[in-house]
GUKOL-313347 format. One record per residue (C-alpha): x, y, z. Coordinates in steps of 0.1 Angstrom, whole numbers, always signed. Example, Ala and Ser with C-alpha at 12.3 -4.5 7.8 and 13.67 -1.06 7.14 Angstrom:
<rs>
{{+123; -45; +78}},
{{+137; -11; +71}},
</rs>
This chain:
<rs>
{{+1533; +1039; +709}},
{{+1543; +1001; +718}},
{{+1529; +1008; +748}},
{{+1495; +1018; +737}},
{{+1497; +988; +713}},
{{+1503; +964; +742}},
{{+1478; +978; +763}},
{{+1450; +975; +733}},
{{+1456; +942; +730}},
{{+1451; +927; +764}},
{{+1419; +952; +766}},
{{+1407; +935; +738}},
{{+1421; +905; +750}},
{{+1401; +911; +786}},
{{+1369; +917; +769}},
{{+1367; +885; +746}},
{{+1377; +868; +784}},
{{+1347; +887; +798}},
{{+1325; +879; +768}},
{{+1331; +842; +769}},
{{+1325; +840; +805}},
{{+1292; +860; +801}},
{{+1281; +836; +770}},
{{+1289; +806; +793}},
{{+1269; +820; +823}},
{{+1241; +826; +803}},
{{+1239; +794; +782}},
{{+1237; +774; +816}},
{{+1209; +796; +829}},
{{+1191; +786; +797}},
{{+1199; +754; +801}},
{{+1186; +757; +838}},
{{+1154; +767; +828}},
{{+1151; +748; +801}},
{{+1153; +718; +826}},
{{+1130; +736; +848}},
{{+1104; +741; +821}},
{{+1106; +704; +810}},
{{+1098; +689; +848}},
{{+1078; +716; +865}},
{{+1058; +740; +840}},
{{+1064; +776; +845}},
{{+1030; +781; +857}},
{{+1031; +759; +883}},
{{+1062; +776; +897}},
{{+1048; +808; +897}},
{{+1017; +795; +915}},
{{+1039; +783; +945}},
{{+1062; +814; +946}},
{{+1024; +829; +951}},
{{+1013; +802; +979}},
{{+1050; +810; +997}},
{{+1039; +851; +999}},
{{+1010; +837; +1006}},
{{+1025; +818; +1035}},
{{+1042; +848; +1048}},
{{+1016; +873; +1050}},
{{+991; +845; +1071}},
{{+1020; +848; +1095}},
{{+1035; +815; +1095}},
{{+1067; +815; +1086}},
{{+1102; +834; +1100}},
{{+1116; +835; +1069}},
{{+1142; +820; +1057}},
{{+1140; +798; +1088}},
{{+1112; +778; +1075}},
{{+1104; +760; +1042}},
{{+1083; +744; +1017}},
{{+1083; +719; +990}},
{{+1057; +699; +967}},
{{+1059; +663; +953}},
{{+1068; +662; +918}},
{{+1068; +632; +893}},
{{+1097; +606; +888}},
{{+1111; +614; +925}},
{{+1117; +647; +926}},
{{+1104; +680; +947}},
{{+1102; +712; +940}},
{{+1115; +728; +972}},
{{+1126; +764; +986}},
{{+1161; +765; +986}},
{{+1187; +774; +1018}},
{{+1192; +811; +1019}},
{{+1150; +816; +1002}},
{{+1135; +843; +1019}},
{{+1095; +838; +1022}},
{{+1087; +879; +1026}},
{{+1106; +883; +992}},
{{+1106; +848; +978}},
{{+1117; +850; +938}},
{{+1119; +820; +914}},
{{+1154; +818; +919}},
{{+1148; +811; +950}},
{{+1134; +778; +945}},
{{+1146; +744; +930}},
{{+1143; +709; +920}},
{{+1156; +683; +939}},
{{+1156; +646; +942}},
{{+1134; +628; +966}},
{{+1164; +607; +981}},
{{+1199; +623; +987}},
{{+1210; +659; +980}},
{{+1211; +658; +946}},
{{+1199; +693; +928}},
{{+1190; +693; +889}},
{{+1206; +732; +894}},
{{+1233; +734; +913}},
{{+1211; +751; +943}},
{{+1219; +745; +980}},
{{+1186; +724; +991}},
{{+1167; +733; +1024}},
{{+1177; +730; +1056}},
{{+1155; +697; +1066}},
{{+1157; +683; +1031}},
{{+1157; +650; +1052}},
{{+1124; +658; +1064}},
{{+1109; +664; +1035}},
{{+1118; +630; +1023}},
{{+1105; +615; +1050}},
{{+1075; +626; +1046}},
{{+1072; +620; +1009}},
{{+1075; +582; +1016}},
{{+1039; +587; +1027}},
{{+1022; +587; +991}},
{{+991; +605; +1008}},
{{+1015; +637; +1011}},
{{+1020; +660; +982}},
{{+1030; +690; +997}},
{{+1053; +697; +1029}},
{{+1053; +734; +1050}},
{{+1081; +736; +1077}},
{{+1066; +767; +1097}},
{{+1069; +790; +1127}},
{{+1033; +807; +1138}},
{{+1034; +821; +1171}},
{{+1008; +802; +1187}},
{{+1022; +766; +1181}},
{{+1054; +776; +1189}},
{{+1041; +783; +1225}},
{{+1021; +749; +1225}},
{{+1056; +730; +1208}},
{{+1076; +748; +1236}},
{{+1049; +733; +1264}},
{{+1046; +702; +1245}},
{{+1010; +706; +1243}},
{{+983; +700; +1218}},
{{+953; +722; +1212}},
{{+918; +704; +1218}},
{{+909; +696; +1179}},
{{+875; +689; +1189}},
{{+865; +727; +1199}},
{{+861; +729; +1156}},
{{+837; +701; +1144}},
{{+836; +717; +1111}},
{{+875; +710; +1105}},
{{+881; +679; +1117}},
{{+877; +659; +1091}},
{{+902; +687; +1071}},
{{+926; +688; +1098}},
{{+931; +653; +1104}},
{{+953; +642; +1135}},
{{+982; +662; +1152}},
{{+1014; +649; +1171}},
{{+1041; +659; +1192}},
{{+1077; +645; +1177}},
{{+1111; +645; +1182}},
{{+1128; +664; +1153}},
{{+1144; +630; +1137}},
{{+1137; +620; +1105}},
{{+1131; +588; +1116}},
{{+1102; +599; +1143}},
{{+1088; +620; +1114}},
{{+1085; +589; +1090}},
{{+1069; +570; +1114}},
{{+1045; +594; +1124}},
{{+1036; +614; +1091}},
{{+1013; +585; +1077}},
{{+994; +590; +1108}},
{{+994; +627; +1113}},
{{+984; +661; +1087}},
{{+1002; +686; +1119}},
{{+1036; +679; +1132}},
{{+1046; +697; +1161}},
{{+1082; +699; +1172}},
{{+1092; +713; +1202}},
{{+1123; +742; +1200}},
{{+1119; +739; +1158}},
{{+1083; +743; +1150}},
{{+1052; +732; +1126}},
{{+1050; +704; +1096}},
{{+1015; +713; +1080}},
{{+1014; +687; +1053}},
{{+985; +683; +1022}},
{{+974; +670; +988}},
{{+989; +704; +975}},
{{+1006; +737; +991}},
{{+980; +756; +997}},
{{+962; +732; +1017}},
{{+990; +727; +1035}},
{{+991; +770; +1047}},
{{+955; +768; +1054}},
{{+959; +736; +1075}},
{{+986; +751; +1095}},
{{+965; +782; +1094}},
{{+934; +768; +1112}},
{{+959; +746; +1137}},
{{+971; +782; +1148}},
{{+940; +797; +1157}},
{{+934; +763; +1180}},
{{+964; +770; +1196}},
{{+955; +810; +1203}},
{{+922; +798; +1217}},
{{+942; +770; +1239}},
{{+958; +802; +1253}},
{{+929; +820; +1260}},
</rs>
């Protein structure tokens, strides 16, 4: 009987333990989102989970190998997080970050080439930054070769310059007031823009130059 008694207590004991772990967990995600809410509306996180997909399906990224972010006020970004996978990206796979440093409003590992991102940023003309992998300028990176941006007269003006660079922070600071495309040899393509989705279809129309360089 004393042994059933002891054993009812520290099951009841476990489950307030389990209770008040479960409370705690849940009062920080609401505090998370909370925080979220206040700096980036929930709209606006949706619509880049929905330029990310859209990302993927164009063919321009490998996954979690490659990433995205968007300028946000009072030097932050919102940004696709370490481990985010593009095919399947979910809202918890992205997070606010500070434009200098690693700091993270949400506890969340920040992207590989955070450092690249805030290099860019220092640009004010740059609101939005894609780190991708097509095919095509992947070859052209790996030859060190440019595609002939005058075979499109239509999208020049859109496109802007391209460059070759080193994959240094410091080469991509330098060279990111000058350039929309950023090709680096053996890591891939920085497509920047005004806002992410002109950032996918710049890298978009860079591609098909490169295909038709092959050709």
């Amino acid at each position: 009987m004393e042994g059933r008694l002891r054993n009812a207590t520290m099951l009841d004991a476990y489950k307030k333990l389990t209770n008040s772990i479960v409370g705690f967990v849940n009062s920080q995600q609401k505090l998370g989102r909370r925080t979220q809410n206040a700096i980036v509306p929930r709209d606006e996180r949706v619509a880049f989970v929905e330029s990310l997909k859209w990302a993927f399906v164009q063919n321009l990224t490998l996954d979690r190998l490659s990433e995205a972010s968007f300028r946000l006020k009072s030097g932050k970004m919102l940004a696709t997080t370490e481990s985010a996978l593009f095919s399947q990206v979910m809202e918890d796979d992205i997070g606010i970050f500070s434009l200098a440093g690693q700091a993270s409003l949400e506890q969340k590992a920040p992207p590989r080439h955070i450092g690249w991102h805030q290099a860019i940023y220092q640009n004010q003309d740059h609101g939005a930054v894609l780190y991708c992998h097509p095919a095509a300028a992947l070859v052209m990176a790996q030859k060190r070769l440019l595609p002939d941006m005058d075979i499109l007269t239509d999208g020049n003006a859109f496109l802007g310059t391209a460059k070759i660079i080193e994959p240094d922070a410091g080469a991509i600071l330098k060279n990111a007031g000058e350039a929309n495309l950023l090709l680096i040899p053996q890591y891939g393509l920085i497509s920047t823009g005004s806002n992410l989705a002109e950032a996918i279809t710049r890298a978009v129309i860079f591609n098909r130059l490169c295909e038709a360089a092959a050709i």
